[in-house]
N, C-alpha and C positions, 0 to 999 in steps of 0.2 A: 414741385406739385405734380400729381400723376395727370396727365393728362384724360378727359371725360371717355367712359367706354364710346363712344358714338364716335371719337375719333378714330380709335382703334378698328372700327369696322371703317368707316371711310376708307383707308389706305389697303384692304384685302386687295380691292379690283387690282390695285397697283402689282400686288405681289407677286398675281396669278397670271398675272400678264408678262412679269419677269421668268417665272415658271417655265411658262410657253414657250417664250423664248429661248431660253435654255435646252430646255426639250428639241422643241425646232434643229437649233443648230448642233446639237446629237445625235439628231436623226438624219442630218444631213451629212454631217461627218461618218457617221457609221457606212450610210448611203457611197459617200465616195470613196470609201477606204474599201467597201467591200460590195460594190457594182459589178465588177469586173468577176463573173463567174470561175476566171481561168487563173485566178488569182490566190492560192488557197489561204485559207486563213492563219496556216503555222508560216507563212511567208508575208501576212500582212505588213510588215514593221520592214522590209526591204525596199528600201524606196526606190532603188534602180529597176526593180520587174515592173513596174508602170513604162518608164519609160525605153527598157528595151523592147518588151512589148509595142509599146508605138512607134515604132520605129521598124519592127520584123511584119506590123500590119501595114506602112504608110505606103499604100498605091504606086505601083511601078518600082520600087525598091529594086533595087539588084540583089542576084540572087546573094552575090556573096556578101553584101551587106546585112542580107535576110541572116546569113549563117552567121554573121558575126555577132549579132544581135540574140538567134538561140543558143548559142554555142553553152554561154554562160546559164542562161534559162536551164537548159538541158541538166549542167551539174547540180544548179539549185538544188533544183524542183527533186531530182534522184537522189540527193544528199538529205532533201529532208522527206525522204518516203512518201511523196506525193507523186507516185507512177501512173495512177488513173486519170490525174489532172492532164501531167504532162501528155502522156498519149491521147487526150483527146484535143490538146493545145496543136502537136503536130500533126496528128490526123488532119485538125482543119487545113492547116500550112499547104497539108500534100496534097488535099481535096482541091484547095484553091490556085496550087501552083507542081500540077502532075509532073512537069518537064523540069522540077528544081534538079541539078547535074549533086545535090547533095542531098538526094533523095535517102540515097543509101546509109548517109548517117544517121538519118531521121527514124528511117525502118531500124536500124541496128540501135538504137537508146530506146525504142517501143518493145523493141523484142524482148528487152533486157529488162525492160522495165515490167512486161508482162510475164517474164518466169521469177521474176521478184515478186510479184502475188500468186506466183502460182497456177499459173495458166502456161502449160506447156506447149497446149493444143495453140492457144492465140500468138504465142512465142516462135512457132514454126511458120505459121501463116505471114509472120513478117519476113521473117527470112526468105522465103518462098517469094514475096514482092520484091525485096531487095535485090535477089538475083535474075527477076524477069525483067523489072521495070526501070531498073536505074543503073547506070554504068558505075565502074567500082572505082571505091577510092582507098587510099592508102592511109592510115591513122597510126601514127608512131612505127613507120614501117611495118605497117601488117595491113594486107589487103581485108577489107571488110567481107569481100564473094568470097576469099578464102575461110574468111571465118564464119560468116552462114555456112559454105558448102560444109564446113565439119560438123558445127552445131546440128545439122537435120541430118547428116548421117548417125552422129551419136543419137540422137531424140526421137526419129521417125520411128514410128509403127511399121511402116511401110516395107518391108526390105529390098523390094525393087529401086522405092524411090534412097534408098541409102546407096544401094550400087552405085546408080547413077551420080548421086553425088561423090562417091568416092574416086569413081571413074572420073569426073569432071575434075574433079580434084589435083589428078593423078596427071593430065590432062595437060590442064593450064597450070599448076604450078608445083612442077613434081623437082626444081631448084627449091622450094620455099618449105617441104612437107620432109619426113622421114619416109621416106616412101616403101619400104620395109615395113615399117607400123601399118601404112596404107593398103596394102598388100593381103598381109595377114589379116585386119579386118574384112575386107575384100572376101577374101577366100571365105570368110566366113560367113558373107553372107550369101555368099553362092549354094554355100553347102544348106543353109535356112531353107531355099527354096527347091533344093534339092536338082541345082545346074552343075552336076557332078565334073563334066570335065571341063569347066570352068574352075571349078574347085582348084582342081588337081593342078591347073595351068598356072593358076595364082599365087598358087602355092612355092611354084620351084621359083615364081618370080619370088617373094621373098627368103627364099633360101638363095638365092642371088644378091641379096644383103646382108653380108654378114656384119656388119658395124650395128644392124638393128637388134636391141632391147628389148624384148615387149615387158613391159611394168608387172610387177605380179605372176610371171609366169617363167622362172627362168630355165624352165624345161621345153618353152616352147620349139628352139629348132630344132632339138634331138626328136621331140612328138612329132615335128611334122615331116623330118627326116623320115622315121620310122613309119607313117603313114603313107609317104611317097615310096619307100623302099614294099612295104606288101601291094600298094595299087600295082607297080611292076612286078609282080614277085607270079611262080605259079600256083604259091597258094595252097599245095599237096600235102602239107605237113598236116591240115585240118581236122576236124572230125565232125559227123555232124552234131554229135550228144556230147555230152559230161561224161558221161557211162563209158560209151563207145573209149574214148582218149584215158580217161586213169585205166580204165582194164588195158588196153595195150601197153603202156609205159610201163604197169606191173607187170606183166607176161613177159616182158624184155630183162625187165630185173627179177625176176622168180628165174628163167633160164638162161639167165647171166649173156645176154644178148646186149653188148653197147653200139654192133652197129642201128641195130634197131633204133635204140634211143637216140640214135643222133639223128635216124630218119627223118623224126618225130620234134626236132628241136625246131623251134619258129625263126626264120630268117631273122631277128633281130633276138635271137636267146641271152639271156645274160646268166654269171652267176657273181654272187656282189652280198653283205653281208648287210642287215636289213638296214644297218643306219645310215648305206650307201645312196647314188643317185643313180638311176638307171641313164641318167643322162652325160652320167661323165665318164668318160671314157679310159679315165686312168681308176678308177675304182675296180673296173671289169678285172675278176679273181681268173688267170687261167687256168683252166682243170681238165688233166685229158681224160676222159670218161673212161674210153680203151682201159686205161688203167687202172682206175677205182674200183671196180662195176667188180665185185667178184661174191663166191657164193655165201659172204659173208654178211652185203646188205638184205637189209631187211625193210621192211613197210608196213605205216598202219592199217587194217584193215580199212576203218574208213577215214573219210577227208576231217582236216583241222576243224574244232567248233567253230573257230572266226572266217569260216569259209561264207561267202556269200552268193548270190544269184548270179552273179559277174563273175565273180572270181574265186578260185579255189585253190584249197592248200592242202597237201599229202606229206606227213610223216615220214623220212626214212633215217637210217643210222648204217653204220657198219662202213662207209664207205672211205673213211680215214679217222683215225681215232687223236689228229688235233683237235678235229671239229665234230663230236659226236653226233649232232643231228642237222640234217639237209631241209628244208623243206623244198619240196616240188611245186609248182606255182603254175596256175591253168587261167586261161583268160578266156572269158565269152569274145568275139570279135564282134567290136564294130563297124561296119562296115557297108551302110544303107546303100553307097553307090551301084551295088549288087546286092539284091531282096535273096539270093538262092546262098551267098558265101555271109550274108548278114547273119549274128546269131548263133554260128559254128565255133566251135573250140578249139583252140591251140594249145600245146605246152611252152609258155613262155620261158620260163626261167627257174635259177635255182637259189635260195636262201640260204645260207652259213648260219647254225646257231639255232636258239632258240629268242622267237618274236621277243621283241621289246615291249 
């Protein structure tokens, strides 16, 4: 037998009060699982971050207790892309404990964590505390001051504040660095600021490394050879125009003049066939001019189409009939250390063939 509607309304209170309940202790549970602001919620379900947490807050703690306690936090929290949490988790740490001796790991997982969003500027600014505030620690054998001072040398805007760090670098741990590599950026940033014979100084230091590399550039010692051999050089081979320097080296070959041309040749002249390096030395073709140079070559009127604002190419033939055509090769000089020799022309070199 169905029991009378009036029963059925009697036993609601009951229901609603079971409801509540329910409710209640939902809300408390949510409450407790997610109280803890520092706690992100793609980490809710990790039930040790509660209690390392209590443990890296518990009053008086020792510091290395404190570390052993974030240490793990630290990988969580960066493993699961919660950078903003964690930095403002040890922000508070360093707020509330300036003298932690592991300050500097804490700065170096912020930094890290903040060119992980993309904040390069906040990224420097920890490095920057790392190396003022907190004495340096070693992390899988690698000093962490070494690794800031390179990180804000690479990152800086500043080129001053790169010097100095490169310098500092160079400094304290010139056993730990390539110090070659060190060098050569070095020099470069001298030259940014235009501390020329700081330049030039840093320069021979790293040509005083010959075991250095530089990645990407495997013409760099020969360049900066070549750069150090014209800083010493007197430099008379010049001219001041484009104009001025093809019309002489033609005037030398219209009346078959090769001491002329050799006048005219730039202390580092090459002749080398285009798919050569100017930087290797066993490529350099010898050719005695004395001997070619006769009233048989000839020249094009004007310079190569692929000539450019820097650089310029002149047409000649006649001068050995393995290699029917030379090109003549002119370079703008760079050379800002001197604003009066900046911007003058040389005849560098001579091409076999015809360009690729």
């Amino acid at each position: 037998m169905k029991p009378p509607i009036s029963e059925g309304y009697d036993r609601m209170p009951m229901v609603r009060s079971f409801l509540a309940l329910l409710l209640l202790f939902g809300t408390l549970f949510v409450s407790c699982t997610s109280q803890d602001p520092l706690v992100p919620r793609s980490l809710s379900k990790d039930k040790d971050i509660p209690e390392l947490l209590r443990i890296a807050r518990r009053p008086g703690v020792k510091d290395d207790v404190r570390f052993a306690a974030l240490e793990p936090l630290i990988s969580r929290y960066r493993e699961s892309g919660e950078n903003q949490v964690l930095n403002t988790l040890l922000s508070g740490f360093l707020e509330e404990n300036p003298q932690d001796p592991y300050g500097a790991y804490y700065l170096m997982a912020m930094a890290q964590g903040a060119r992980d969003e993309g904040s390069e500027e906040l990224a420097l600014d920890y490095f920057r505390r790392l190396l003022k505030n907190y004495p340096d620690l070693d992390v899988a054998g690698r000093s962490l001051h070494l690794l800031a001072l390179g990180e804000i040398a690479r990152k800086t805007p500043y080129k001053r504040e790169a010097i100095d760090s490169r310098k500092e670098s160079q400094r304290r741990f010139s056993n730990q660095i390539d110090t070659g590599a060190n060098y050569y950026a070095l020099a470069k940033e001298y030259g940014a600021i235009g501390s020329w014979d700081s330049m030039f100084l840093t320069y021979q230091d790293f040509l005083d490394s010959p075991e250095t590399v530089i990645a990407g550039e495997p013409d760099a010692r020969s360049h900066i050879e070549s750069i150090l051999k014209f800083h010493t050089s007197t430099k008379d081979w010049t001219f001041e125009t484009l104009d001025d320097l093809v019309g002489t080296i033609k005037y030398a070959i219209r009346n078959v003049n090769p001491a002329l041309l050799i006048r005219y040749q730039a202390d580092d002249f090459f002749m080398m066939n285009w798919s050569q390096q100017s930087s290797d030395s066993f490529t350099h073709i010898p050719v005695d001019i004395n001997n070619k140079l006769t009233d048989r070559v000839r020249y094009s009127r004007d310079l190569a189409d692929f000539s450019t604002d820097r650089e310029a190419y002149l047409w000649t033939a006649g001068w050995s009939w393995k290699i029917p055509s030379w090109y003549l090769y002119f370079r703008q000089i760079d050379y800002p250390a001197d604003p009066e020799m900046n911007g003058r022309w040389e005849w560098t070199g001579i091409y076999f063939g015809e360009r690729l």
